[in-house]
N, C-alpha and C positions, 0 to 999 in steps of 0.2 A: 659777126661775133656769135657764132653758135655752143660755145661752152668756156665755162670761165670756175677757174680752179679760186675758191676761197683760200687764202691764205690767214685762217683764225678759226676763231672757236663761239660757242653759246649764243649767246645773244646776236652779237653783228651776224655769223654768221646765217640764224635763221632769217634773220632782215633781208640780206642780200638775196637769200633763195629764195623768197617770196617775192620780189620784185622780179626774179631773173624767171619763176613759172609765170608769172605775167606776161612777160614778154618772148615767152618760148624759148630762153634759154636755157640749155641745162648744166648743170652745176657739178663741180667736186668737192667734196667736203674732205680734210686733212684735222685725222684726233692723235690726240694723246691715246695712251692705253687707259687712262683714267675718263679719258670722254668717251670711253666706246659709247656708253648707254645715254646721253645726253640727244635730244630730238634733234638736233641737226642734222645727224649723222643718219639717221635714216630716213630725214626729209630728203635729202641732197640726191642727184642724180645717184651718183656714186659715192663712196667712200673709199679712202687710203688711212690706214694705220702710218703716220707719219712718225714715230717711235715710242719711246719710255716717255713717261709723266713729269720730269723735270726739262720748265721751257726752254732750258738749252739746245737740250736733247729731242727735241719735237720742235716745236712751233717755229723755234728761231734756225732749223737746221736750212737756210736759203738755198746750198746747192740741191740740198735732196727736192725739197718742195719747188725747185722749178722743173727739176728732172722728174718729176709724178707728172706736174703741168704738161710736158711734153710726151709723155710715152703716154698718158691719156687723152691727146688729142686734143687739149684746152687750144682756145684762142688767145683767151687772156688770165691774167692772176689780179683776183681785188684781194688788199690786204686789209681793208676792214680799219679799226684802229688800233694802235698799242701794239706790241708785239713787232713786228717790219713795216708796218707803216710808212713810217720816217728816217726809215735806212736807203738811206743814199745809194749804196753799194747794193743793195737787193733791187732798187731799183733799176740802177745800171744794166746789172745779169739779167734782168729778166726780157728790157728790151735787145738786152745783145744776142739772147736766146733766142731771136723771134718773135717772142709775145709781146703784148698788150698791157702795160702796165697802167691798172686804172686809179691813176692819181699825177700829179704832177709831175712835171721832167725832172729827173735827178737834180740838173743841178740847180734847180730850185730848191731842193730837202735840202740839198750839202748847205747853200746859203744863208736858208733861214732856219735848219738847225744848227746851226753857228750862231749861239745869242749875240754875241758881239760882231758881227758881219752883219745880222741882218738891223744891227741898231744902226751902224753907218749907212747903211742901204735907204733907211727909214729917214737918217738924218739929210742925206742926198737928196730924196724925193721931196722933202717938206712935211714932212709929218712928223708931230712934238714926240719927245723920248723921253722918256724919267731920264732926272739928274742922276750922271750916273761915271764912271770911270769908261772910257774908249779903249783902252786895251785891257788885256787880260791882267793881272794882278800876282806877279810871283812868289813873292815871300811876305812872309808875315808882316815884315817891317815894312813895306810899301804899300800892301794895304792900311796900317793904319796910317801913313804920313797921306795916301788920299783919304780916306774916309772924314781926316780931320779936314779936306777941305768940304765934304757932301756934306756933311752935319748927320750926326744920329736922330733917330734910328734909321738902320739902312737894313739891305738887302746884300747879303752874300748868294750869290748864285753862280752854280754851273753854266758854263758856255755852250757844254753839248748837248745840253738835258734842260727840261720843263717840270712842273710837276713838286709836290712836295718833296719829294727826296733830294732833288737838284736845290732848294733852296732853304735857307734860313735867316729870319729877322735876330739884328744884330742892335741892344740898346745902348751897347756901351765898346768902350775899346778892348774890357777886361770880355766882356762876350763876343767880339768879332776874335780876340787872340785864341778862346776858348775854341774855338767853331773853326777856324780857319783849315789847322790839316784834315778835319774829319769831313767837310766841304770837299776838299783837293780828293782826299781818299773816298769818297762814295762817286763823287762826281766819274773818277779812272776807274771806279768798278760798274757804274751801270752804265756808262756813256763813251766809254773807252778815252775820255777827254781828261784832265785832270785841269785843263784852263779855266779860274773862276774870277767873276769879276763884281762891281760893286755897284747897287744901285739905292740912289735916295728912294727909303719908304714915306709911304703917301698915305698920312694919316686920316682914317674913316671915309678911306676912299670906296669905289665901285669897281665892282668885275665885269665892265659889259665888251663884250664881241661883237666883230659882224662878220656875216658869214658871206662871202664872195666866192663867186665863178668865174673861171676863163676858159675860152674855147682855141681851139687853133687860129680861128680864122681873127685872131684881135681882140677880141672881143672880151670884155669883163664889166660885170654885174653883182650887185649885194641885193642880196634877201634879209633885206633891214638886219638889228639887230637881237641880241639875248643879255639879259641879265644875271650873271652867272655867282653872284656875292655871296652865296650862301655856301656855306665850304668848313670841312673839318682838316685843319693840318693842309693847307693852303690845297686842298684837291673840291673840286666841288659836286654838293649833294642835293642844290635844288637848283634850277633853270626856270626862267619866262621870259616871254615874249609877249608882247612888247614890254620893253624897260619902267617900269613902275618909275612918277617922277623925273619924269626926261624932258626936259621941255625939247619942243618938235626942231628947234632950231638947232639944238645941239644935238639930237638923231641925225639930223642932215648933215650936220660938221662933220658928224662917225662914218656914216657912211661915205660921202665924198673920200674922207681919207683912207678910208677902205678899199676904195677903189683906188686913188694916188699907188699904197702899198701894192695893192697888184700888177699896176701897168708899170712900176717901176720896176720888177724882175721879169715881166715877161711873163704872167702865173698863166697856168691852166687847172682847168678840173675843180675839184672843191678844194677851199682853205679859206680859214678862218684868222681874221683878224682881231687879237685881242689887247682892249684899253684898261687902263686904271682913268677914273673920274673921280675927281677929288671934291670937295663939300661947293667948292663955286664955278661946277660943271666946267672946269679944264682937264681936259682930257690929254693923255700920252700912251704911246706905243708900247707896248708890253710885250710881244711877240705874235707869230704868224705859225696858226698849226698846219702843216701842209697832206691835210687826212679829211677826212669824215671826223666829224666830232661826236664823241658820244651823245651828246646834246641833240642831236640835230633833228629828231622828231618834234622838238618845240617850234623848231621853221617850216615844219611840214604842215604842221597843224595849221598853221596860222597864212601861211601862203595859198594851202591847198595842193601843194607841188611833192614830186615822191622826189629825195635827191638821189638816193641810187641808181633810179633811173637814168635822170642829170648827168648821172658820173659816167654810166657806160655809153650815152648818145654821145659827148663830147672826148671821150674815149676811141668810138667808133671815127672820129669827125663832122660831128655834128653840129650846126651853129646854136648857139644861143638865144632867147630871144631880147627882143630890144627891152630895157629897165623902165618905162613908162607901163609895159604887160605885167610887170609883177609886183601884187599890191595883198594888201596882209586883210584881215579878218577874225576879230574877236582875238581871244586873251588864253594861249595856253603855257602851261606848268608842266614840269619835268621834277619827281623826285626819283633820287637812286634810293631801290636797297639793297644793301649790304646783310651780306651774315658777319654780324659784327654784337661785339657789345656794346650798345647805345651810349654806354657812359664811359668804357675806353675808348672804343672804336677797336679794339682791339678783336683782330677774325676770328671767328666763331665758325669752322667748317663743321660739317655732322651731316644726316641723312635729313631728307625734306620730308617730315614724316606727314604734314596737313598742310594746304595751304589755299587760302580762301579770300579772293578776292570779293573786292564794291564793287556795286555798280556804275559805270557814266566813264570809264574809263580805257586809252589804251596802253596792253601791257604787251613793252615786250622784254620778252626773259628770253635766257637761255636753260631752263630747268623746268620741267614739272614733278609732281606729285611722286615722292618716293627717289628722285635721282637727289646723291651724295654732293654738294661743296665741297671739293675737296683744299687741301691746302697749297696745294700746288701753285693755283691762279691767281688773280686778282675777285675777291669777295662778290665782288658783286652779282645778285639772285635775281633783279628785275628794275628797271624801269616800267613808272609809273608816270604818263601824261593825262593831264588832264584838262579840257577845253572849255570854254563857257563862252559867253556873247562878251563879255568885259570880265576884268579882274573880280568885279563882286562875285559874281556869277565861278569865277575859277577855283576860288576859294573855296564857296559857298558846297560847290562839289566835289571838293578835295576834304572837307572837313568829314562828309557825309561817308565818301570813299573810305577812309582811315578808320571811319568807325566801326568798321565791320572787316577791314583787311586782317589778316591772321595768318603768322606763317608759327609750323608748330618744329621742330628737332632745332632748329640752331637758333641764337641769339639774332635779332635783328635790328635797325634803326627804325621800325616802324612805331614803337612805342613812345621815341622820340618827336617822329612828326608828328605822330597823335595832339601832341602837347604844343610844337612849336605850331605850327600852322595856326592856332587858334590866339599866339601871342599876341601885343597890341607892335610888338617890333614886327612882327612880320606882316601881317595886317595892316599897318599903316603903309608898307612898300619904302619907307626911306632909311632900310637898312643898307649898311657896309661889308665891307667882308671879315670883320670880328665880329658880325651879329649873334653867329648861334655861338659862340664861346662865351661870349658876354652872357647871353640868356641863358646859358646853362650853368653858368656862375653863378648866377642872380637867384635861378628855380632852386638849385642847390643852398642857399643860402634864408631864400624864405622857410625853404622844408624840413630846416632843423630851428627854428624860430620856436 
């Protein structure tokens, strides 16, 4: 594998070209017109103007980007995450192309992006699944005649889609009736899917994943897990490793079942297993992302392992190695930021006119100093990990970190964390995934007392 076309943009993809100059490959970088000036694009071997600035029309355009892939010599296309990732069909073309698709075999995405295939699948294997409807849910009137047998509050969710937009909590009949066609309708416009179905919500529960491996030759492996509970509008904004609160017996339960979910489809490459854990550490299936997770510098940290690398050696046909070799070390953190309003969250694009990192940390962004967020993309300015010998320690220079980070032209969450990291919720580690909504209900409420 001597050159490998990025299929994405900012952040992932300067991650990718810094693994892939390590290992002497070289790279294609694919922008928007709005990314021309973004550092990737002239870190990359090469660059392609991949079209106009609405992701239709770029990023998501698959025949054009595998026809660059080829008429510039790539071996293979990484697509990073979000954007093709988890398109089945892109994956398809690109092995039918000849190349190298680094991430899982199609019909592993088609699978287990089908929420409801990959919950049979899970249920096949032996591994627990929230209380939830088996098929898909047509009309209004059948969702409530099941719903009244799961008990509220429940989950209304898309079948082909993840993510806060594919999903909405439902407390009542009068707000599942509420919700139901605008579910059906966003579900058929970002997922081309319009099948949504019904899952019991799991009160003050946890968001922990694990992140597993498969190689051709059999072989499947977890790089323990992440605790992902912290989250605005069910997407999430802080990450650690190891799970704050886990007793070791039920890390063991997650991961074993993490590996069940793999060898039950047959996985390769990276993909992430993700549970709901509820208050008396039972744990259920929640879905399988079949990508790189945003996250997943928090596995790096803490394994010592690069997975990019991971991704193209078992890509190339690489073997794995055996899960007794891969064992974790001290306590790292992951937060996003966003150009956002800290108190809507609502995106705040504009030019990056200052921006000023702590010390003791790694950042990776897709922007420096002076380049525009525009509105185009998804918000997000940087990932911020931060390591320490144990969680006191992680904090201790996460706190230290925030005190001094500054980003100056757009609105950001960092004035958020400033506050939240220092709470006795987050600091105690035995928060859920209403954690930061509740705290900011709460701050909000002291600061007009």
């Amino acid at each position: 594998m001597k050159k490998i076309l990025i299929a994405n943009r900012g952040e992932i993809a300067r991650r990718i070209i810094r693994t892939c100059e390590r290992l002497g490959i070289e790279t294609i970088a694919i922008h928007s017109e709005a990314d021309g000036d973004l550092p990737y694009v002239s870190e990359a071997t090469e660059a392609v103007l991949i079209g106009p600035n609405p992701v239709v029309q770029s990023y998501l355009q698959a025949e054009k980007i595998i026809e660059t892939a080829k008429k510039h010599n790539a071996d293979a296309i990484h697509p990073g995450y979000g954007l093709l990732s988890e398109n089945a069909g892109f994956a398809r073309k690109v092995q039918e192309a000849g190349l190298i698709f680094i991430g899982p075999d199609s019909g592993i995405i088609d699978m287990m992006g089908d929420k409801i295939e990959s919950r049979r699948a899970m249920i096949k294997a032996g591994v627990p699944v929230v209380p939830g409807t088996e098929e898909g849910v047509a009309s209004l009137d059948e969702a409530i005649e099941e719903a009244s047998k799961i008990g509220y509050p429940l989950m209304l969710k898309a079948s082909g889609g993840g993510g806060g937009i594919g999903m909405v909590r439902c407390e009542s009949e009068q707000a599942l009736s509420q919700q139901f066609d605008s579910v059906k309708n966003r579900a058929k416009a970002y997922f081309g899917n319009d099948v949504v179905y019904l899952e019991k919500f799991i009160s003050d529960a946890r968001h922990i994943e694990v992140q597993i491996f498969g190689d051709s030759h059999g072989n499947i492996v977890h790089l323990y897990e992440r605790n992902c509970s912290v989250q605005r509008r069910n997407q999430k904004v802080i990450e650690e490793s190891p799970s704050p609160h886990l007793p070791q017996d039920v890390r063991e339960r997650l991961c074993e079942a993490a590996i069940r979910a793999g060898e039950a489809v047959g996985y390769s490459n990276a993909g992430t297993v993700e549970f709901i854990v509820d208050q008396s550490n039972e744990f259920y299936f929640l879905e399988m992302n079949t990508r790189l997770q945003v996250e997943h510098p928090v596995t790096e940290e803490v394994t010592g392992l690069d997975l990019v690398e991971w991704q193209i050696d078992v890509a190339r046909g690489g073997k794995l190695p055996a899960q007794d070799e891969i064992t974790t070390k001290g306590h790292a953190i992951e937060y996003r930021i966003y150009a956002e309003d800290p108190k809507t969250f609502f995106p705040s694009p504009g030019k990056l006119e200052k921006i000023e990192w702590g010390e003791g940390a790694r950042i990776e962004t897709g922007y420096e100093q002076g380049n525009a967020v525009t509105p185009f993309y998804d918000p997000m300015i940087s990932k911020v990990i931060i390591t320490g010998t144990d969680r006191m320690d992680a904090l201790s220079k996460s706190q230290k970190f925030f005190n001094h980070a500054t980003i100056d032209g757009v609105k950001t969450n960092i004035p958020l964390f400033k506050e939240f990291i220092e709470s006795q919720e987050f600091i105690s580690g035995e928060y859920a995934t209403a954690v930061l909504p509740q705290w900011m209900e709460k701050s909000k409420e002291e600061k007009t007392v």
